[in-house]
Residue frames as qw, qx, qy, qz and C-alpha x, y, z in Angstrom:
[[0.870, -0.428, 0.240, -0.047, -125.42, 247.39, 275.27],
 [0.191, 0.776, -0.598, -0.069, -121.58, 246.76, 275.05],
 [0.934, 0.214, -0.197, -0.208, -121.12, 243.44, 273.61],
 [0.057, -0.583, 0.771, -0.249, -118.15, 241.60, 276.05],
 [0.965, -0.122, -0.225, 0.057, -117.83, 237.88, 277.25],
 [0.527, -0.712, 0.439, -0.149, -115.44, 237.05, 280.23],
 [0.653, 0.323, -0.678, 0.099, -112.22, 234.41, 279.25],
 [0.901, -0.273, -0.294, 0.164, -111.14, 231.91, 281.61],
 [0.491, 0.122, -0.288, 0.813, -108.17, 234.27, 282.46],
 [0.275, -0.658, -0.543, 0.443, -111.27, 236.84, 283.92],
 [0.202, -0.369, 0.194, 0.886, -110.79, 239.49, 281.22],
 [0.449, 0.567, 0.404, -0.559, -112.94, 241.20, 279.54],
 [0.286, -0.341, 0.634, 0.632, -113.16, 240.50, 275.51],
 [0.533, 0.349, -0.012, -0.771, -114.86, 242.50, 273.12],
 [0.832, 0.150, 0.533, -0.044, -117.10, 239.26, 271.42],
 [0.803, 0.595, -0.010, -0.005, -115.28, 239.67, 267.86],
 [0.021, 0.738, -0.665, 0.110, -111.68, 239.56, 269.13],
 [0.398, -0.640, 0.658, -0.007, -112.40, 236.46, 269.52],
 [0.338, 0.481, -0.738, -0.331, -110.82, 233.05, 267.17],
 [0.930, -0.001, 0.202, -0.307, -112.11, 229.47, 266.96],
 [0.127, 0.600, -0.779, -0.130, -109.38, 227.14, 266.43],
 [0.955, -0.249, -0.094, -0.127, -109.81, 222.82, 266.11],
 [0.003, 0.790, -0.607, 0.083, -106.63, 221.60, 267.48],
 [0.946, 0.227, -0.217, -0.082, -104.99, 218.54, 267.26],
 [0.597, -0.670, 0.422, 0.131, -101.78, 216.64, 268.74],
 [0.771, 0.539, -0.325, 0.100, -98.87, 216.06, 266.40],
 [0.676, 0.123, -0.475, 0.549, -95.50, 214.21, 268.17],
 [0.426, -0.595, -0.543, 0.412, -97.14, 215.40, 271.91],
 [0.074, -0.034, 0.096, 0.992, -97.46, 218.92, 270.64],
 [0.184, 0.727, 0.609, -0.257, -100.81, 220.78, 270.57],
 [0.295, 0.024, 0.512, 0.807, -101.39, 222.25, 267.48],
 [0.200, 0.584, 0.440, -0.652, -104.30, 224.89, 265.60],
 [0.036, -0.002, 0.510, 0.859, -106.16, 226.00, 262.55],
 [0.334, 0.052, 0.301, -0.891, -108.78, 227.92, 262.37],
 [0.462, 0.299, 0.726, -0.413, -111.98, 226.35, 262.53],
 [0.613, 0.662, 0.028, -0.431, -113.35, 228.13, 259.00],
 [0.313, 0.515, -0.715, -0.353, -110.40, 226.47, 257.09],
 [0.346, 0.008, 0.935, -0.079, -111.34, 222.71, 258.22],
 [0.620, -0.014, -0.436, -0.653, -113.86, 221.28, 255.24],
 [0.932, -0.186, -0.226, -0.216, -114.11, 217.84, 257.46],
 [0.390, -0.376, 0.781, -0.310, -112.26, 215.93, 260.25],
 [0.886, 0.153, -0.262, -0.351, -112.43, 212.00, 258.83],
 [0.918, -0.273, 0.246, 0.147, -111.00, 208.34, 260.56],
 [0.053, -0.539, 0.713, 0.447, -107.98, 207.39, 258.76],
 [0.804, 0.408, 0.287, -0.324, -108.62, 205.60, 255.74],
 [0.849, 0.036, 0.366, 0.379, -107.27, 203.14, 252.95],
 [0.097, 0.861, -0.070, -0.494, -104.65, 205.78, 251.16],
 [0.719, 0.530, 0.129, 0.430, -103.00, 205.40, 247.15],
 [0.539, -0.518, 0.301, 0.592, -99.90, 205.30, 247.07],
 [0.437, 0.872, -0.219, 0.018, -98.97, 208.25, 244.04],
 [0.852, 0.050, 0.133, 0.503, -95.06, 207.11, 242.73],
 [0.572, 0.339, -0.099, 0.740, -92.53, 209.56, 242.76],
 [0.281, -0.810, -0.332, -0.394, -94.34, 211.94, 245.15],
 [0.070, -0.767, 0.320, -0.552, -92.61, 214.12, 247.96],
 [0.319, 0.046, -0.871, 0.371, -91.47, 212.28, 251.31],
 [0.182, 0.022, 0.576, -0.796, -94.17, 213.63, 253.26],
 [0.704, 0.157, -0.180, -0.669, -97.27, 212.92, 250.47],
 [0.456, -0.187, 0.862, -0.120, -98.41, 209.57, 251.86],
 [0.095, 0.052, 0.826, 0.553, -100.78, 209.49, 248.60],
 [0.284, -0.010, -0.292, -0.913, -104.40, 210.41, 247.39],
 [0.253, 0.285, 0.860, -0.340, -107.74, 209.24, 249.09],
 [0.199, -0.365, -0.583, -0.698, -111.30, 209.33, 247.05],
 [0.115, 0.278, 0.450, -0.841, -113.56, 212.11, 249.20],
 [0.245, 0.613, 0.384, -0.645, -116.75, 211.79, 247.86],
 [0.821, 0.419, 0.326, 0.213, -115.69, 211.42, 244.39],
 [0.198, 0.825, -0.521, 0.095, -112.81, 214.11, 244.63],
 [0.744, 0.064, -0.382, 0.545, -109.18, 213.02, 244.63],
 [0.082, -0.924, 0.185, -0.323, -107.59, 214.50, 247.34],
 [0.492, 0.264, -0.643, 0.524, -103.46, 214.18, 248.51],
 [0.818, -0.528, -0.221, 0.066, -102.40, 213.42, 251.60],
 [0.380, 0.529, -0.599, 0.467, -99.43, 214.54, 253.20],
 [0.752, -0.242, -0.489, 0.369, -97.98, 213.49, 256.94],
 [0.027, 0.961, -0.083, 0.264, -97.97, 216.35, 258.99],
 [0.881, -0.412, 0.122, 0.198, -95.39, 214.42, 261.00],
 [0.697, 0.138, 0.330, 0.622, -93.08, 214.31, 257.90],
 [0.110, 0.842, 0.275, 0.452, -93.87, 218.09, 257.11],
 [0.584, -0.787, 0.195, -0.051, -92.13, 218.54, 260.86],
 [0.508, 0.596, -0.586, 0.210, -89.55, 216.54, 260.05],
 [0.618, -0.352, 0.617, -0.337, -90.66, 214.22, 263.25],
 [0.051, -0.283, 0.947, 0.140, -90.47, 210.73, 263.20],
 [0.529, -0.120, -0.348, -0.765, -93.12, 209.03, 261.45],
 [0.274, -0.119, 0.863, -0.408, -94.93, 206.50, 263.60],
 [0.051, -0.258, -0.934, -0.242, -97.84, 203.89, 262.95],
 [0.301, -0.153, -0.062, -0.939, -101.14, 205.07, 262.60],
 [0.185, -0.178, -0.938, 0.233, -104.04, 203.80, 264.73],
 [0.089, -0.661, -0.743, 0.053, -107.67, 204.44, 266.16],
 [0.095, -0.857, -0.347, 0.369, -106.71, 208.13, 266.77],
 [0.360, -0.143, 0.509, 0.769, -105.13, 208.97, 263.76],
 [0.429, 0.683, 0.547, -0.224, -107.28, 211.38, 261.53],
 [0.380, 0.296, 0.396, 0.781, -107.19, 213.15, 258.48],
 [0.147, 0.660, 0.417, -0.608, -108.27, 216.52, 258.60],
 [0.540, 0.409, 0.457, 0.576, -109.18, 217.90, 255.00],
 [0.250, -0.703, -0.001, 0.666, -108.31, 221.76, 254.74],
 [0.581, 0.798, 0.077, 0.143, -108.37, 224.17, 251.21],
 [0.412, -0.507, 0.370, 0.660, -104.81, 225.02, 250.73],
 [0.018, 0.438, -0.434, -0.787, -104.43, 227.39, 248.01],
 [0.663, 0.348, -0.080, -0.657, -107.69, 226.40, 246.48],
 [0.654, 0.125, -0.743, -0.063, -107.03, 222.44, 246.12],
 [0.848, -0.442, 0.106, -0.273, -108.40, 220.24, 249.16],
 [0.268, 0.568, -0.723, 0.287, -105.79, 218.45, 251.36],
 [0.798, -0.535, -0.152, -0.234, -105.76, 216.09, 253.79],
 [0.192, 0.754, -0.518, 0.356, -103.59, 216.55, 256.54],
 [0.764, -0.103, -0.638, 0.008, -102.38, 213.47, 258.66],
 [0.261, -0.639, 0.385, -0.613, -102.56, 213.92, 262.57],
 [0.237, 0.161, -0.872, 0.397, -101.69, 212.09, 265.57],
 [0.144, -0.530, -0.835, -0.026, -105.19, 212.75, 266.90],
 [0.036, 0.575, 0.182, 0.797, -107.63, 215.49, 267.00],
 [0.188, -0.147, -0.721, 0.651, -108.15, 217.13, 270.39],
 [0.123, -0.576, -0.551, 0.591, -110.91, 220.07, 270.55],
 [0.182, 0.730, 0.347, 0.559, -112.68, 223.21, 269.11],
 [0.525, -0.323, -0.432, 0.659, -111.20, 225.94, 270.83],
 [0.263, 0.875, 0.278, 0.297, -111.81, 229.81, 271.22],
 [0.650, 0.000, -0.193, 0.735, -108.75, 231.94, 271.46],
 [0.031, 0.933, -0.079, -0.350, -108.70, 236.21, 272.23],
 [0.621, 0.749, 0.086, 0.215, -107.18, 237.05, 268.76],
 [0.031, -0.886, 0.311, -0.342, -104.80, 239.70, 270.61],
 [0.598, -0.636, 0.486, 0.049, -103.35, 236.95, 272.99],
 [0.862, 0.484, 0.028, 0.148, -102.03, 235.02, 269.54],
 [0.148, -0.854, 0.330, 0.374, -97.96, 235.94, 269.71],
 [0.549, 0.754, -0.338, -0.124, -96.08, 236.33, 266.85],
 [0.902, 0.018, 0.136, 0.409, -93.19, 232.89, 265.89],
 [0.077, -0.856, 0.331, 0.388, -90.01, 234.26, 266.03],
 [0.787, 0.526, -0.318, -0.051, -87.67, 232.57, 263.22],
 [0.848, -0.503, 0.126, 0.106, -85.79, 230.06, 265.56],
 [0.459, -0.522, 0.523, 0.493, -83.37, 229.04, 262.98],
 [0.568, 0.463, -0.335, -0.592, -83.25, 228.19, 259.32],
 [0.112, 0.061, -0.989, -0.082, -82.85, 224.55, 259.89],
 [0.227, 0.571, 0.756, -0.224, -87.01, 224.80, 261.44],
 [0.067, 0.333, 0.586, 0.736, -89.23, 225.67, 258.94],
 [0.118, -0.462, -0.723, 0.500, -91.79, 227.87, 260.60],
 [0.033, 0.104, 0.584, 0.804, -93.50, 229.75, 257.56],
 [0.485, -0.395, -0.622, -0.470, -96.72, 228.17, 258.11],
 [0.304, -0.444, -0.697, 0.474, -96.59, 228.98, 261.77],
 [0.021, -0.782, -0.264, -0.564, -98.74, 231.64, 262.32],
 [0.011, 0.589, -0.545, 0.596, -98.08, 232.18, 265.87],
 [0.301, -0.032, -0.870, 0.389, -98.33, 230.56, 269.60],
 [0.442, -0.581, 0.048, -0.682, -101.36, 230.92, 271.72],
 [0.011, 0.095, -0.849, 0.519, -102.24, 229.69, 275.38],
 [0.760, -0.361, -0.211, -0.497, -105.34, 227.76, 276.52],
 [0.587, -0.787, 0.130, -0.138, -104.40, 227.54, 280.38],
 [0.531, -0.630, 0.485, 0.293, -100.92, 226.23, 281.23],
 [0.680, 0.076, 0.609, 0.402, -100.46, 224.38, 277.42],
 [0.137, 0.558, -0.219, -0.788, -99.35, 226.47, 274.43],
 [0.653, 0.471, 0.588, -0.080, -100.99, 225.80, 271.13],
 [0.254, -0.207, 0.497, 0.803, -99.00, 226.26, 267.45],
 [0.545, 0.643, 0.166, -0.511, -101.57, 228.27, 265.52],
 [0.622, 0.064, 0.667, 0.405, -100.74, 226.85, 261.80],
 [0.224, 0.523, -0.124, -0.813, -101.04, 228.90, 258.64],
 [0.756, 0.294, 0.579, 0.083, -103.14, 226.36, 256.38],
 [0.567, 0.776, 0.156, -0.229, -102.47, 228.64, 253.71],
 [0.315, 0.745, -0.586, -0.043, -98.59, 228.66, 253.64],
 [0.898, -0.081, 0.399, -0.169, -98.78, 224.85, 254.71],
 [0.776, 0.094, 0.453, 0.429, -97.44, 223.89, 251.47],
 [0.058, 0.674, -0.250, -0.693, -95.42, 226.45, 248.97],
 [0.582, 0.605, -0.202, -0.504, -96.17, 227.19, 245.43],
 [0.299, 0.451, -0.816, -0.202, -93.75, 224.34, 244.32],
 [0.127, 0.108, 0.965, -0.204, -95.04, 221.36, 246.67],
 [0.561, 0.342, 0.635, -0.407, -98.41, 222.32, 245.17],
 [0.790, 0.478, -0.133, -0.359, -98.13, 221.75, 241.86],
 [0.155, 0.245, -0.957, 0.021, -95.73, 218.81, 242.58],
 [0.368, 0.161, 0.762, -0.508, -98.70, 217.68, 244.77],
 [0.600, 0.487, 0.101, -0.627, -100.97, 218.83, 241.92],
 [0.570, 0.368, -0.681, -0.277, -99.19, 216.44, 238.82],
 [0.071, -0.226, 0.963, -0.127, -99.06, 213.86, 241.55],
 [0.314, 0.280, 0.444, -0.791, -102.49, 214.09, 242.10],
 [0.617, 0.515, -0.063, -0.592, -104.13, 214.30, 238.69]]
């Protein structure tokens, strides 16, 4: 028996083509990462402030007895940062083996993408950073930035993150 499942677009897709994504709204954008990298989805909570720490690390929350940083994905965008409120969450994510918690405007959905409909980020310009984009999908008319948790933050901002941290 030939293992298929029918998408909302009415195509046929073999069942391991397809991705689970949670997505989330940063500055009215609809963002993604894949479902296996999320360790927890948590309220916002009371963050420490770490001194000298990057513009975007908002400081270091106690998970359980781990430290773990914070950053703003806002400020990681280079959007404008804005007050944080009832639908503000942290999502906490491994990045290069060290837990993170990333700050979002509010989380939206567990989604499941076809793998193949995923298109490659061109490199707009060098003024947008777009490393950690992995690429753009579509879930009906609204497009959805797939994120690369893993190049999220580069070798240098974690082990700045890491001395802040410890």
């Amino acid at each position: 028996m030939n293992s298929t499942t029918t998408t909302n677009t009415g195509k046929l897709e073999e069942k391991g083509s397809l991705q689970q994504y949670v997505t989330f709204l940063i500055g009215g954008e609809t963002y993604g990462v894949e479902v296996l990298q999320v360790q927890e989805i948590i309220g916002m909570t009371p963050i420490t402030f770490v001194p000298n720490a990057m513009n975007f690390m908002k400081g270091v929350i106690n998970l359980r007895g781990t430290v773990v940083p914070v950053i703003d994905m806002r400020l990681k965008l280079n959007l404008d940062e804005r007050q944080y409120d009832v639908s503000t969450v942290i999502i906490v994510v491994e990045v290069k083996e060290r837990m993170i918690g990333i700050i979002v405007d509010s989380v939206s959905d567990v989604v499941s993408l076809p793998v193949n409909s995923i298109q490659d980020t061109p490199h707009f310009t060098s003024k947008i950073e777009t490393d950690f984009v992995k690429g753009i999908g579509q879930i009906d008319e609204n497009l959805v930035i797939i994120l690369d948790v893993s190049r999220i933050l580069t070798t240098a901002e974690i082990k700045s993150i890491n001395t802040s941290a410890d």
